[in-house]
N, CA and C atoms as an extended XYZ file, in Angstrom:
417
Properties=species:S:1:pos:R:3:atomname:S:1:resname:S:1:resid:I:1 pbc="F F F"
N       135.827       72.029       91.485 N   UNK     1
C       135.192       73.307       91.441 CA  UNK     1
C       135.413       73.976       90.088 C   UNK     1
N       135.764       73.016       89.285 N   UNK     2
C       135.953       73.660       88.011 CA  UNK     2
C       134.362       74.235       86.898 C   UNK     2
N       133.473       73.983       87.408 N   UNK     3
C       132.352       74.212       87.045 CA  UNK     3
C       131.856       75.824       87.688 C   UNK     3
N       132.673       75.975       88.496 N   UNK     4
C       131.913       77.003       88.976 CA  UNK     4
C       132.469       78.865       88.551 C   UNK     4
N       132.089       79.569       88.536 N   UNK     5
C       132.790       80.930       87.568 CA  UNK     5
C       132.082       81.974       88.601 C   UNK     5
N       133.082       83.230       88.368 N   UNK     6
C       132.798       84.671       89.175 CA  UNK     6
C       132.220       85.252       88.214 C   UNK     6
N       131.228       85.955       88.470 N   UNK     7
C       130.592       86.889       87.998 CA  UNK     7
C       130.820       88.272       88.586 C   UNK     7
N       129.563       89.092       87.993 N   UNK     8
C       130.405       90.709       88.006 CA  UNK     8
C       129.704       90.884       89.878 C   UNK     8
N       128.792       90.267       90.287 N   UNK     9
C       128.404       90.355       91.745 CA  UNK     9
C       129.728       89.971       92.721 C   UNK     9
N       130.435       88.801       92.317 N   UNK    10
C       131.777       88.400       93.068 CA  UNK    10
C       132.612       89.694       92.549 C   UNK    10
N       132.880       90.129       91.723 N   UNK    11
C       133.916       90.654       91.917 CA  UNK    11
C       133.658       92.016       92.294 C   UNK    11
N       132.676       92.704       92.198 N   UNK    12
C       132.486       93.624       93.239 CA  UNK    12
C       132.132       93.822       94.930 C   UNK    12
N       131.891       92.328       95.282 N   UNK    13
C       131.836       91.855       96.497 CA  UNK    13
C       133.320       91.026       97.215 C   UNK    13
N       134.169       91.268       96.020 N   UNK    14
C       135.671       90.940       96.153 CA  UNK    14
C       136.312       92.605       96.416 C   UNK    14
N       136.100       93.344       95.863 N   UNK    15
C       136.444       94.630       95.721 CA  UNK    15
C       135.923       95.048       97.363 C   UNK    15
N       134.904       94.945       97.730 N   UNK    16
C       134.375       95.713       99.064 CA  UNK    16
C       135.301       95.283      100.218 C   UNK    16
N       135.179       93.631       99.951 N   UNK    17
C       136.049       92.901      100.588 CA  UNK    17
C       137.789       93.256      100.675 C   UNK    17
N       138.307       93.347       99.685 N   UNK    18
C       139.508       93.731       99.476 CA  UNK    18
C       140.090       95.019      100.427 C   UNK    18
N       138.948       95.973       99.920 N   UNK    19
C       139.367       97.827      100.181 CA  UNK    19
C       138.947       97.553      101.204 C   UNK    19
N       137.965       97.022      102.528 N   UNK    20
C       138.117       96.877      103.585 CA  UNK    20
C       139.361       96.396      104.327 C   UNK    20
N       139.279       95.155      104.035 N   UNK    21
C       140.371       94.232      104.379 CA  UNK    21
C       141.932       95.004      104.187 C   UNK    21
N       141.973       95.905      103.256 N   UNK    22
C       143.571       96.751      103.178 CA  UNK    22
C       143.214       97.492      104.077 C   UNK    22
N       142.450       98.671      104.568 N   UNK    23
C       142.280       98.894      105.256 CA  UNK    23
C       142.378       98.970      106.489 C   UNK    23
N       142.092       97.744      107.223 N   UNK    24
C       142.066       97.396      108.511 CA  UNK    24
C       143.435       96.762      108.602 C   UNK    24
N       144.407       96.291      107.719 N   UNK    25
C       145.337       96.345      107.765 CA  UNK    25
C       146.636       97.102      108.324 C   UNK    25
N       146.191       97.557      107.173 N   UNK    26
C       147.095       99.071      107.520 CA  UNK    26
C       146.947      100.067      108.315 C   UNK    26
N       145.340      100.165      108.817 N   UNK    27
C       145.090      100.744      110.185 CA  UNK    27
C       146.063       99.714      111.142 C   UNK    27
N       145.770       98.493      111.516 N   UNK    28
C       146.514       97.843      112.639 CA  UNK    28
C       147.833       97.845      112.511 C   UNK    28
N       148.701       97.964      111.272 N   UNK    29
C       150.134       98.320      111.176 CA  UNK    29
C       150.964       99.626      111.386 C   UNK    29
N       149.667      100.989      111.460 N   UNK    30
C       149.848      101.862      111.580 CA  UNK    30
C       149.916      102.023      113.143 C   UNK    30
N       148.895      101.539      114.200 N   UNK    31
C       149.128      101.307      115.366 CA  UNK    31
C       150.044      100.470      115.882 C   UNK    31
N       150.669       99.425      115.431 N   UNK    32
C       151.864       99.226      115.770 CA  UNK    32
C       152.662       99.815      115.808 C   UNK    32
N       153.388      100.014      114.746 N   UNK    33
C       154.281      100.839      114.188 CA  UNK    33
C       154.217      102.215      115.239 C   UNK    33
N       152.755      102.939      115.683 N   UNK    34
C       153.297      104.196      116.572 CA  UNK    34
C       153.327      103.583      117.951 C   UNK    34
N       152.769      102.513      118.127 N   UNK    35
C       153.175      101.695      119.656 CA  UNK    35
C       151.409      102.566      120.541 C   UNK    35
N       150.350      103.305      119.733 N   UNK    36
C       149.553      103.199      120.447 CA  UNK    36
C       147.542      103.023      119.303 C   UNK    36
N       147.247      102.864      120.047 N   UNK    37
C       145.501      103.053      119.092 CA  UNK    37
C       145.179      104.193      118.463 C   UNK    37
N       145.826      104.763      119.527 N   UNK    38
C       145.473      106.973      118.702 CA  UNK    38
C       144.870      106.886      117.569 C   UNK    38
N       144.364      107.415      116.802 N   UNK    39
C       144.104      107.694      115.478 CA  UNK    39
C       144.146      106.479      114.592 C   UNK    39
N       144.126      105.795      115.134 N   UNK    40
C       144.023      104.215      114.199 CA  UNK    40
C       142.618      103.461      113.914 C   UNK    40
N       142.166      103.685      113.092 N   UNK    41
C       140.960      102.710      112.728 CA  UNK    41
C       141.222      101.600      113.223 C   UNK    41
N       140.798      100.841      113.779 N   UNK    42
C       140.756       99.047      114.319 CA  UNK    42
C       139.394       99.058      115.255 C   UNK    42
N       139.228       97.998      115.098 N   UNK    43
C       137.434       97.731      115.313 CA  UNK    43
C       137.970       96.870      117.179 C   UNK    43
N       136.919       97.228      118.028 N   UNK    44
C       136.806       96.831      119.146 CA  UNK    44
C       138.316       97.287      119.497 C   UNK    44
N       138.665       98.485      119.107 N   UNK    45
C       139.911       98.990      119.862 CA  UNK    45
C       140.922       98.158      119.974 C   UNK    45
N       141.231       96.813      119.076 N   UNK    46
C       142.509       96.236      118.759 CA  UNK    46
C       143.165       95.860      117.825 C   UNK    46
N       144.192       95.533      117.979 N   UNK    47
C       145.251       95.561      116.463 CA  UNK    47
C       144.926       93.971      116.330 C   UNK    47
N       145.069       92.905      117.358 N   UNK    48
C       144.512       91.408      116.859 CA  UNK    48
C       143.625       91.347      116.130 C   UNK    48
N       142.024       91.829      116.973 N   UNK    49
C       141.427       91.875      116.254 CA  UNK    49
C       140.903       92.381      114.712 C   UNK    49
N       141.750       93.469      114.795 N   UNK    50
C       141.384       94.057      113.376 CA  UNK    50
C       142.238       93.708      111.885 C   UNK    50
N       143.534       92.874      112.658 N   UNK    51
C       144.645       92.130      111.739 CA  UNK    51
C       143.558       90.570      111.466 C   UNK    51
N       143.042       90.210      112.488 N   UNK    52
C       142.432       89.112      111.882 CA  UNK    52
C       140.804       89.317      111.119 C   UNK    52
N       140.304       90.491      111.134 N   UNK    53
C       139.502       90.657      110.530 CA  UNK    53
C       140.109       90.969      108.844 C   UNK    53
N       140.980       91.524      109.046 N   UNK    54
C       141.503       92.200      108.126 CA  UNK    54
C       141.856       91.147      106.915 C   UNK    54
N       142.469       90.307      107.548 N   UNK    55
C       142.774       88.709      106.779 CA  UNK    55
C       141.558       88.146      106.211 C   UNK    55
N       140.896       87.913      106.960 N   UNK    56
C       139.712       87.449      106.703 CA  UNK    56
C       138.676       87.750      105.732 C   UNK    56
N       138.897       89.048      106.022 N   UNK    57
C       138.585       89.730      104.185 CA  UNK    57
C       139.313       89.557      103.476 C   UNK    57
N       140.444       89.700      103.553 N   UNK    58
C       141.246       89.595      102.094 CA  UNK    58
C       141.492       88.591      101.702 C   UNK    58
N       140.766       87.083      102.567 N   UNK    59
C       140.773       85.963      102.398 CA  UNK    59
C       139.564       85.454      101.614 C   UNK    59
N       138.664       85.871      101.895 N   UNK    60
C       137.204       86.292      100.959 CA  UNK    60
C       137.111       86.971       99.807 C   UNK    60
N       138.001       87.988       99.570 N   UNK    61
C       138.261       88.630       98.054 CA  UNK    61
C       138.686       87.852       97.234 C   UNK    61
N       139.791       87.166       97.624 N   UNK    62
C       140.647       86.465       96.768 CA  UNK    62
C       139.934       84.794       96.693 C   UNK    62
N       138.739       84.482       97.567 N   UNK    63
C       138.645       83.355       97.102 CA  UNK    63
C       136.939       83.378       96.338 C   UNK    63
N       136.632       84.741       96.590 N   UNK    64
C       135.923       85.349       95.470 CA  UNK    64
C       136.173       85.456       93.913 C   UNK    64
N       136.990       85.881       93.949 N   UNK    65
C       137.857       85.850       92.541 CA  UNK    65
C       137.961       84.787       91.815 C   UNK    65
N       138.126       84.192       92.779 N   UNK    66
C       138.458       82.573       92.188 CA  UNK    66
C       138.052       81.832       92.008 C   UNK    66
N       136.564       82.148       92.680 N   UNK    67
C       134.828       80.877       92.130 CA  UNK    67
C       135.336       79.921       93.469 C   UNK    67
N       135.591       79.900       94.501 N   UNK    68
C       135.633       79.050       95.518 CA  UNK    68
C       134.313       79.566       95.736 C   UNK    68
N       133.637       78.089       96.318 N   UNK    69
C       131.723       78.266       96.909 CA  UNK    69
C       131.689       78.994       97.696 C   UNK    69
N       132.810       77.981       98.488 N   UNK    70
C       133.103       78.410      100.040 CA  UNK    70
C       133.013       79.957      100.623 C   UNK    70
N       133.198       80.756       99.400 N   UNK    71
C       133.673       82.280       99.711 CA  UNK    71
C       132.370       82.893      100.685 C   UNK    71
N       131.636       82.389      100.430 N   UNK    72
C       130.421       83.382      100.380 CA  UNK    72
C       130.002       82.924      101.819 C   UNK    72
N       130.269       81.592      102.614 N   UNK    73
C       130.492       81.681      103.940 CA  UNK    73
C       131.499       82.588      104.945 C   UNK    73
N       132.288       82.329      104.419 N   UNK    74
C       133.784       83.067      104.913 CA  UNK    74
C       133.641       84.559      104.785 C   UNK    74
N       132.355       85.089      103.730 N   UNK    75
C       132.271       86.517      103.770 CA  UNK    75
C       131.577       86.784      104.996 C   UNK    75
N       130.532       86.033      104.870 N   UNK    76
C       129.511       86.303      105.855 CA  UNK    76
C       130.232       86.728      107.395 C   UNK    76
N       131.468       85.790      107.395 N   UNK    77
C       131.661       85.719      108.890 CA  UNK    77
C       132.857       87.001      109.181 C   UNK    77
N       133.405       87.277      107.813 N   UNK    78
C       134.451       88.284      108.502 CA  UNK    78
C       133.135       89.698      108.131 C   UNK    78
N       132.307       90.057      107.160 N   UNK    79
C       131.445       90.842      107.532 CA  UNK    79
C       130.669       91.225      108.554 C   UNK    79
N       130.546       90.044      109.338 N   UNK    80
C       129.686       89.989      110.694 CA  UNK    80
C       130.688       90.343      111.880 C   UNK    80
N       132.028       90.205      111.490 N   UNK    81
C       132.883       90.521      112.427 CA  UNK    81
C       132.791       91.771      112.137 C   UNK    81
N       132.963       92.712      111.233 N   UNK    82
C       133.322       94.324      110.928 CA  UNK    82
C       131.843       94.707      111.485 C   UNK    82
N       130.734       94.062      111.787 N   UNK    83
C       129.624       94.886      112.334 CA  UNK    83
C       129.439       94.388      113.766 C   UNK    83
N       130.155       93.825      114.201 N   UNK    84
C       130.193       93.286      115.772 CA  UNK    84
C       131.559       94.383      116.041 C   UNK    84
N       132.434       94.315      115.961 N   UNK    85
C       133.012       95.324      115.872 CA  UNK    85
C       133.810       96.430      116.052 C   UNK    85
N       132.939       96.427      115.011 N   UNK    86
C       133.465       98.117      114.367 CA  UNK    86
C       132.147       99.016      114.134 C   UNK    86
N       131.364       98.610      115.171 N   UNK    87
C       129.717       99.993      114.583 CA  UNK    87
C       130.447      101.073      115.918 C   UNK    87
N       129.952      102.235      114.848 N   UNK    88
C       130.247      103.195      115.788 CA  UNK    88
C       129.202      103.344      117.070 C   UNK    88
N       130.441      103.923      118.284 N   UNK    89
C       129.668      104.552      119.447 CA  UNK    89
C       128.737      105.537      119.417 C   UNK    89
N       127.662      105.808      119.934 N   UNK    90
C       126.520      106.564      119.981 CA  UNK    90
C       127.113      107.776      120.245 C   UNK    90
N       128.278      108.108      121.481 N   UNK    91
C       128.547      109.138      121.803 CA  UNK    91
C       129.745      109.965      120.749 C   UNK    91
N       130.078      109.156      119.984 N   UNK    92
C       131.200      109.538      119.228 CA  UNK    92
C       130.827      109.450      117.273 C   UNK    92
N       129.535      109.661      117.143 N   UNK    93
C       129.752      109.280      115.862 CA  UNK    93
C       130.936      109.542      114.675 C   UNK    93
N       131.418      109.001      113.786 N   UNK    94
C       131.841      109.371      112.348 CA  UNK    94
C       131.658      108.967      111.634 C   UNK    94
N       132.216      109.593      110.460 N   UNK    95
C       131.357      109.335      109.042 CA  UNK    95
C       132.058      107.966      108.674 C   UNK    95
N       133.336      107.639      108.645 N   UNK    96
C       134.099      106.281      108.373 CA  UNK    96
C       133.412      105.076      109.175 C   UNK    96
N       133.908      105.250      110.275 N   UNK    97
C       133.078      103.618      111.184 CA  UNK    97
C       131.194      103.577      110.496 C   UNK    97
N       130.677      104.662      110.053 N   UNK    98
C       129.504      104.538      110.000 CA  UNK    98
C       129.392      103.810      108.280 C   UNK    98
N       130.295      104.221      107.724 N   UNK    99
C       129.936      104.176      106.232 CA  UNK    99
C       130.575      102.490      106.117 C   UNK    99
N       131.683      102.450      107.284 N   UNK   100
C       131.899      101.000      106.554 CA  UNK   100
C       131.079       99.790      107.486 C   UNK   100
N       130.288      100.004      108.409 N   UNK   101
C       129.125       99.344      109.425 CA  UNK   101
C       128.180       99.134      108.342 C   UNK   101
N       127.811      100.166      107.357 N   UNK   102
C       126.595      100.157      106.539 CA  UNK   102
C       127.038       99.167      105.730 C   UNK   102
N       128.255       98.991      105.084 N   UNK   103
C       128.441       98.116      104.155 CA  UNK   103
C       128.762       96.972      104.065 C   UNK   103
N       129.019       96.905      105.825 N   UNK   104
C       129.271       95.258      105.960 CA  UNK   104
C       127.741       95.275      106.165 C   UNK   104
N       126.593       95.626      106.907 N   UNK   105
C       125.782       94.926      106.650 CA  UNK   105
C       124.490       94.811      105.742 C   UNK   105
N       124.760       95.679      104.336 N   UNK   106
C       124.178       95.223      103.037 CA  UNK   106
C       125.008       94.204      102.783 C   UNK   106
N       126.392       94.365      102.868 N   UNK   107
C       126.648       92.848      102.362 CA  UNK   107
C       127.020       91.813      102.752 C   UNK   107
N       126.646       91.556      104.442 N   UNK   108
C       126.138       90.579      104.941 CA  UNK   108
C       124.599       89.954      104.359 C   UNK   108
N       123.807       90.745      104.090 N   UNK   109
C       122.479       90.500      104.149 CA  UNK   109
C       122.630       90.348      102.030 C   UNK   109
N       123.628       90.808      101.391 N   UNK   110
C       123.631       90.301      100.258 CA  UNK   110
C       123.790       88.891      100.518 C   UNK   110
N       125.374       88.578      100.771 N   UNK   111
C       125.512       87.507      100.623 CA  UNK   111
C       124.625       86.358      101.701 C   UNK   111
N       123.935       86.618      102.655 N   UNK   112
C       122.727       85.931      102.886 CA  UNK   112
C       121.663       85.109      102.506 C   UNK   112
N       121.300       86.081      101.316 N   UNK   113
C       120.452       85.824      100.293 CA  UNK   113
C       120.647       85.356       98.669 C   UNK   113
N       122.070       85.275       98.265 N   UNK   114
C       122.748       85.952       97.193 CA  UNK   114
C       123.471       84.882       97.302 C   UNK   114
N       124.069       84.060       96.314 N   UNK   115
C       125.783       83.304       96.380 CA  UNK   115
C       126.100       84.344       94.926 C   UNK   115
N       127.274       85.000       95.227 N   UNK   116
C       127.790       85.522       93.822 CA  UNK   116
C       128.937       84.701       93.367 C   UNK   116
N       128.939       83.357       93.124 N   UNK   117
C       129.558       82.875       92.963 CA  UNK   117
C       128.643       81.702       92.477 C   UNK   117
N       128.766       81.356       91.015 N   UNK   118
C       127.184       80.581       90.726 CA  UNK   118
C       127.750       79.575       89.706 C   UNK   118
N       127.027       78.417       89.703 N   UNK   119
C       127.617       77.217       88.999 CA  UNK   119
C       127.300       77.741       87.612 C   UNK   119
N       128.513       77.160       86.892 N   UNK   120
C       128.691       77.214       85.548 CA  UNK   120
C       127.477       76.495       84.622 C   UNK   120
N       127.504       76.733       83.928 N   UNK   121
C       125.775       76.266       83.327 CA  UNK   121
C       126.737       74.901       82.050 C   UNK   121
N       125.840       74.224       82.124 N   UNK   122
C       126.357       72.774       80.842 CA  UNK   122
C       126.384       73.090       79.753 C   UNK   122
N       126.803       72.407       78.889 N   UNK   123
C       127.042       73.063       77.826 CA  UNK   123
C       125.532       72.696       77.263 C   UNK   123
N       125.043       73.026       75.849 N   UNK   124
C       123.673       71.776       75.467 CA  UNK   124
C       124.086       71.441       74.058 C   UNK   124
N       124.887       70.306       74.588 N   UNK   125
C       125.185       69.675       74.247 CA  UNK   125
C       124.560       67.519       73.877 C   UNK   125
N       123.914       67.387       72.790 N   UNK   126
C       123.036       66.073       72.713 CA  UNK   126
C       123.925       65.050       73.199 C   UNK   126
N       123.820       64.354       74.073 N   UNK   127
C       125.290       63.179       74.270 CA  UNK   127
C       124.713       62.216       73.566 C   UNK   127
N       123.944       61.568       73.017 N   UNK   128
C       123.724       60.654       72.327 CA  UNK   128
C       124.470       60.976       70.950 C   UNK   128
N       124.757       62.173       70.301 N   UNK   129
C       125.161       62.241       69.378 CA  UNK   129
C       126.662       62.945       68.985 C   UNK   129
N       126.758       63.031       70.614 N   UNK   130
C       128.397       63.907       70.211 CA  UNK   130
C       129.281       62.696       70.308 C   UNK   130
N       130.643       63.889       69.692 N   UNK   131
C       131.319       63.035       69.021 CA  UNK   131
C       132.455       62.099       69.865 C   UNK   131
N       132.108       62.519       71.745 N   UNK   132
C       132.862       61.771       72.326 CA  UNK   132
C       132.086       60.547       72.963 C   UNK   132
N       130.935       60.246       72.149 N   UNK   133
C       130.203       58.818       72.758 CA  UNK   133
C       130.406       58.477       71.518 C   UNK   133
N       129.494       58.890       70.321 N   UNK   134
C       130.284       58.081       69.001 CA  UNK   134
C       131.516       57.804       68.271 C   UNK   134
N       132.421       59.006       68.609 N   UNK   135
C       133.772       58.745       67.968 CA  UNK   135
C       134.395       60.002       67.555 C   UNK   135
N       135.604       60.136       67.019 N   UNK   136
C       135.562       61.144       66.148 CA  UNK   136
C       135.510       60.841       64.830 C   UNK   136
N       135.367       61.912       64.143 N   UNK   137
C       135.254       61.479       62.743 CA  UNK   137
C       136.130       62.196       61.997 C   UNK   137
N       137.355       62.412       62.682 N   UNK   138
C       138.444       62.704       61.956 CA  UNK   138
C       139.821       61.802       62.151 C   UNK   138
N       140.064       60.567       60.923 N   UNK   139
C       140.778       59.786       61.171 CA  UNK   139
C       141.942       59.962       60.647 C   UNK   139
């Protein structure tokens, strides 16, 4: 995978990924830690679930970063998890569950359409005439 490089689309699709993924973290550590859900962001009302969503992004940031192909599957699926969910209830709207529902699914539907993570281009380079088919020419 050494051919392949992040661009400025990965790393702002590493960033969304990331600040979610801390997020839901630290929401589910925060509900531990008080021993109930109260006031805790976590999607489908659990700390499993929202610790393994939570991973899952921050497993996608970081392999964003890093020009893994792979990333851009692995986004898809923990994004699709934050909109399965975590969309807010009809009877309860807020502005948080709503703003981060919206953004998993622009960037579900980015990375859908989109790999931000894009093969490195060749060099142009003539091989008939470079100097590692003919030689070097410094002896």
């Amino acid at each position: 995978m050494g051919l392949d490089d992040s661009g400025f689309d990965a790393v702002v699709m590493s960033a969304l990924a990331g600040v979610l993924g801390g997020v839901y973290l630290v929401g589910s550590s925060v509900a531990i830690m008080a021993n109930s859900a109260e006031g805790a962001l976590l999607l489908g009302g659990s700390v499993g679930v929202t610790t393994v969503v939570g991973v899952l992004l921050l497993t996608t940031a970081g392999a964003l970063l890093a020009g893994q192909r792979w990333a851009r599957y692995l986004g898809v699926l923990a994004f699709v998890s934050v909109v399965a969910f975590g969309h807010p209830t009809p009877e309860a709207i807020e502005a948080v569950p709503v703003f981060q529902t919206v953004v998993a699914v622009l960037s579900v539907l980015y990375l859908t359409f989109r790999d931000p993570v894009g093969k490195g281009d060749r060099s142009n380079v003539d091989d008939s005439t470079s100097a590692a088919k003919v030689g070097s020419t410094i002896r």
